[in-house]
C-alpha positions in Angstrom: 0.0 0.0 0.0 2.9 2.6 0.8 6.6 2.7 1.7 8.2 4.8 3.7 11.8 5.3 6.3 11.5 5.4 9.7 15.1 5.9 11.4 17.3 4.3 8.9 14.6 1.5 8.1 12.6 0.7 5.1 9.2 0.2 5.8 6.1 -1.5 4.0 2.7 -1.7 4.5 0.4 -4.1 2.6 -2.9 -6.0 2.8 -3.3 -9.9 2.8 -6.8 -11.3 3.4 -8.3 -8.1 4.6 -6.0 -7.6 7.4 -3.2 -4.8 7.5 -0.1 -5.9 8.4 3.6 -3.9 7.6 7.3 -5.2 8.0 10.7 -3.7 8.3 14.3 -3.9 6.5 17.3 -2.6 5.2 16.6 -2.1 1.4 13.3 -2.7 -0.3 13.5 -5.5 -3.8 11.0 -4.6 -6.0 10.4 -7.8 -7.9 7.8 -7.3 -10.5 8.1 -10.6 -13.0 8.0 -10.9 -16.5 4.6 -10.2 -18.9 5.0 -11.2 -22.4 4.7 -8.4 -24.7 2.6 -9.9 -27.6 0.0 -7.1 -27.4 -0.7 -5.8 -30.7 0.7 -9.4 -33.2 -2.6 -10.1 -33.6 -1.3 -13.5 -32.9 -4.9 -15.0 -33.1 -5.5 -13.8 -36.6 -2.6 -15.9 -37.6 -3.9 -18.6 -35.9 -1.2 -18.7 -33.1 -1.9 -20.2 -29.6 -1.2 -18.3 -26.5 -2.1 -19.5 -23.2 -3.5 -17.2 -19.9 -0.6 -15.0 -19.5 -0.5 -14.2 -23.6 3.0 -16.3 -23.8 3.1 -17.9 -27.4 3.0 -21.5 -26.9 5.6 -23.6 -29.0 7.1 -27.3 -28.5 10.9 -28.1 -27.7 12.1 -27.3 -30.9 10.0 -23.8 -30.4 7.5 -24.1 -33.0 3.9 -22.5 -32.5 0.7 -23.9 -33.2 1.3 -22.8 -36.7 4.3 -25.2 -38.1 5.8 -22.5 -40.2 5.9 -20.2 -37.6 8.7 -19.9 -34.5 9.1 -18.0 -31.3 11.8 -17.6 -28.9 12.6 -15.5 -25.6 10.3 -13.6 -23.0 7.4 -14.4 -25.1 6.9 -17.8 -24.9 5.9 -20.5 -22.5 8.6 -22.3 -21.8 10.2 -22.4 -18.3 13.5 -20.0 -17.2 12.9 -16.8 -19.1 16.6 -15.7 -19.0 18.9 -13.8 -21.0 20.7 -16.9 -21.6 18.0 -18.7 -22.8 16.3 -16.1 -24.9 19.7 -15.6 -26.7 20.1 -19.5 -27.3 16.8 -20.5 -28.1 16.8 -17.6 -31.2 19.5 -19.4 -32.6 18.2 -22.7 -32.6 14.5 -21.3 -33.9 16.4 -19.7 -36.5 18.4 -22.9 -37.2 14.8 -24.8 -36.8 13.1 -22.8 -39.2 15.7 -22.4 -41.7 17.3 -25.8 -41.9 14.1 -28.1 -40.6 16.3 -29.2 -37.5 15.0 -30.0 -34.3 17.0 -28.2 -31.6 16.1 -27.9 -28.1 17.3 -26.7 -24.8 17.7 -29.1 -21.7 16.2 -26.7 -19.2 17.2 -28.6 -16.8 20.3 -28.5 -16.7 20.0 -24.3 -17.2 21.7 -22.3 -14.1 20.5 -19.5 -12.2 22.1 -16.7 -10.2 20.5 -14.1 -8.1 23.0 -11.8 -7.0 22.4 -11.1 -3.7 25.3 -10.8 -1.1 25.8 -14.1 -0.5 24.8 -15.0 -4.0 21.9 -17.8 -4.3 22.5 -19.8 -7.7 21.3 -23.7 -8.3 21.1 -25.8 -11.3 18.6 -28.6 -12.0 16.4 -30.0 -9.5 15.8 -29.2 -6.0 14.8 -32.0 -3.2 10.8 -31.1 -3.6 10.9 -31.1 -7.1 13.0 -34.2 -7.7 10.6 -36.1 -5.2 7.4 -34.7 -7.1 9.0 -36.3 -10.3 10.5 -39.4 -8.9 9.2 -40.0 -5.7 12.1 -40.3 -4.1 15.2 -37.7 -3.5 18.9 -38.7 -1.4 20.6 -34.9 -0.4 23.7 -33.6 1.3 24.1 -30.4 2.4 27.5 -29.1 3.4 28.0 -25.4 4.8 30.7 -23.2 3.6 32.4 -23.5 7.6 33.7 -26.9 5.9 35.5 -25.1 3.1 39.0 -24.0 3.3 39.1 -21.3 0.7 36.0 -19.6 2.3 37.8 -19.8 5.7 41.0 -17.9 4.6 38.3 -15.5 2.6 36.8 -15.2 6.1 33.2 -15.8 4.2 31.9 -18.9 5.6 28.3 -17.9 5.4 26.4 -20.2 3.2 26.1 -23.9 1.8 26.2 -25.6 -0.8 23.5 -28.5 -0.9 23.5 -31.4 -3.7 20.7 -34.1 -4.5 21.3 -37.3 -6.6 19.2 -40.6 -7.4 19.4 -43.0 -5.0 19.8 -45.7 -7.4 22.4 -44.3 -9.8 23.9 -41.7 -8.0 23.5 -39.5 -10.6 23.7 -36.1 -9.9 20.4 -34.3 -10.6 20.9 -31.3 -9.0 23.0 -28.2 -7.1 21.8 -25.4 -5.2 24.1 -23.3 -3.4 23.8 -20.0 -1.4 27.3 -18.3 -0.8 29.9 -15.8 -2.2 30.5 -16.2 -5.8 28.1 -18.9 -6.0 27.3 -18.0 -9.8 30.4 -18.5 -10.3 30.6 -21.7 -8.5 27.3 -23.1 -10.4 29.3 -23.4 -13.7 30.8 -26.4 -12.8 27.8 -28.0 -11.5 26.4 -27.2 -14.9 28.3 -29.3 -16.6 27.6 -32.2 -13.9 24.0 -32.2 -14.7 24.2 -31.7 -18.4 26.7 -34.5 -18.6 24.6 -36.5 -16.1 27.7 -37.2 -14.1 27.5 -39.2 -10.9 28.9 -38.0 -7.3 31.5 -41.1 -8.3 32.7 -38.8 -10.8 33.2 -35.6 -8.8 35.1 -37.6 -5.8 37.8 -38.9 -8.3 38.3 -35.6 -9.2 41.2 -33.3 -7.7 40.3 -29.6 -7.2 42.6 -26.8 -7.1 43.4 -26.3 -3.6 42.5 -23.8 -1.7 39.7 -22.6 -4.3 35.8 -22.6 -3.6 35.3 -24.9 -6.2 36.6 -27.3 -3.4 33.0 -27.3 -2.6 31.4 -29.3 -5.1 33.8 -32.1 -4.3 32.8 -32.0 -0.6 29.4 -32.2 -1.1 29.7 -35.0 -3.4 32.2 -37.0 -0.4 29.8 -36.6 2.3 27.0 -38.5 0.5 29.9 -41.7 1.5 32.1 -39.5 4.4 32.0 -37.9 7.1 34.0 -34.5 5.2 34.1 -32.4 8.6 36.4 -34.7 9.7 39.1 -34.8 6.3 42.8 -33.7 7.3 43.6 -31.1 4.6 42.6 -31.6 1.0 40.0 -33.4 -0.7 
């Protein structure tokens, strides 16, 4: 309803089922969403399909409803409306269109960063969404206290948190709240794309001391104890 300061706070008042409430901090995030802009394409006099929100609906390979026509970016349905999706999925519409391939994007193995102080970044799926699909989810969670590098960087807030199948071990996905964790998720990119296993990762040999260190201990402590390793991992 309004916003206002109040001795070096940020206040906020707002309304939720008829009853006034208000709450305090140090900044104020003003985190509207995404609407796609398709206002005015008189998309349903070409016969396009839009759903509710008037995203253009299109398969993988990001074909509408009408097979000659593509769409790509903000204004389609597809999940993670990023830059780095919008960018890739023109090419491979273009590519689609052009060449009559059929390109599409893994989304999930597609990162994400918000970059907040510590950072918040992850990469495929979290425990509730793994056990919606699967029915069944094995995770390790490791906090940054257990990291060298973010011990000498004196930023130990933060952890790192990993979930695989319980049958394969596969590695299905990595979530991770801490300094330079969109940098970090890069790595754990690959892992999911590649559908690595937490086999792989511990047979691996990390630069030490770097952050990256992380992804290694997490993957250990699904078969160790890692608080308890002498040095390096």
């Amino acid at each position: 309803q309004r916003a206002w300061k109040n001795r070096g706070r940020k206040i906020i008042s707002f309304t939720v089922g008829g009853k006034e409430d208000q709450v305090s901090g140090d900044e104020i995030l003003l985190a509207t969403g995404k609407t796609p802009n398709t206002a005015g394409l008189a998309l349903e006099a070409a016969g396009v399909t839009i759903d509710e929100r008037r995203a253009i609906v299109v398969n993988d390979f990001l074909q509408t409803s009408q097979p000659h026509i593509f769409a790509a970016g903000d204004v389609i349905n597809l999940p993670l409306r990023y830059e780095i999706t919008a960018g890739h999925e023109g090419t491979l519409a273009a590519d689609n269109a052009l060449n009559g391939s059929q390109e599409s994007i893994d989304y999930d193995s597609v990162p994400y960063t918000i970059f907040t102080d510590p950072q918040l970044a992850g990469v495929g799926l979290t425990e509730e969404e793994q056990m919606k699909r699967f029915g069944t989810c094995l995770c390790q969670t490791v906090p940054f206290t257990s990291v060298p590098k973010a011990i000498i960087m004196k930023r130990t807030e933060g952890l790192i948190k990993m979930a695989i199948n319980p049958e394969t071990h596969q590695i299905m996905g990595v979530h991770i709240l801490a300094p330079y964790a969109g940098d970090l998720i890069a790595e754990a990119m690959i892992l999911v794309k590649n559908k690595n296993t937490i086999d792989d990762v511990v047979e691996t040999l990390p630069m030490f001391p770097t952050l990256s260190e992380a992804i290694k201990l997490v993957a250990m402590s699904f078969i160790k104890d890692v608080t308890k390793l002498s040095c390096c991992v």
